[in-house]
N, C-alpha and C positions, 0 to 999 in steps of 0.2 A: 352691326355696330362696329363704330372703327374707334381707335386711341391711338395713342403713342409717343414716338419724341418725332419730333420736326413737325408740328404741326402744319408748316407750311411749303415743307417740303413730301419727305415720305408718307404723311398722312394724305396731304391734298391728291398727290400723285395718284395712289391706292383710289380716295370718294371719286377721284372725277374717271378714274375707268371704271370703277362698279357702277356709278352713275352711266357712264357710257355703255355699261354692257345691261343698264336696266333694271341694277338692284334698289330697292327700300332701304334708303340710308340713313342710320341714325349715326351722328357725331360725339362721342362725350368730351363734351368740352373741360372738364374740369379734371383729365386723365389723356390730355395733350400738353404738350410743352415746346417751345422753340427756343431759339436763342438770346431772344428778346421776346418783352412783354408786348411788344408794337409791332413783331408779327404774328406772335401767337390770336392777339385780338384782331388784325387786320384777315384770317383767314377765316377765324369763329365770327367776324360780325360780316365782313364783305362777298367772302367766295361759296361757304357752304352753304348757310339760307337759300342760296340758287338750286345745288343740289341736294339737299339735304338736311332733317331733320336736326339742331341743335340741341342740345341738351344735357342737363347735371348728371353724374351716377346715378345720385340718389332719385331720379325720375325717373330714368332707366329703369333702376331696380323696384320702384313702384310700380311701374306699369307690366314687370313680367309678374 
């Protein structure tokens, strides 16, 4: 599971080499942040659905 600030920076950076080395990646989208709203949703709608499971905390935390 990843989070953080720079969603489209320091976050992406981290999914797309865990994706690269093969990990099961869940995203929490609601526990990322950028600098704007227009790249925070251009990473959660455009880049991660590629590699990567999307998804709320609270779905997270239902499903452990």
């Amino acid at each position: 599971m990843l989070c953080g600030i720079s969603t489209n920076i320091g976050v992406e950076s981290t999914a797309r080499n865990a994706w690269e080395l093969g990990f099961n990646l869940v995203i929490a989208e609601d526990a990322c942040s950028a600098a704007s709203a227009e790249q925070h949703n251009n990473s959660i709608n455009h880049i991660y659905p590629r590699i990567a499971r999307v998804r709320s905390v609270e779905e997270i935390l239902h499903a452990l």
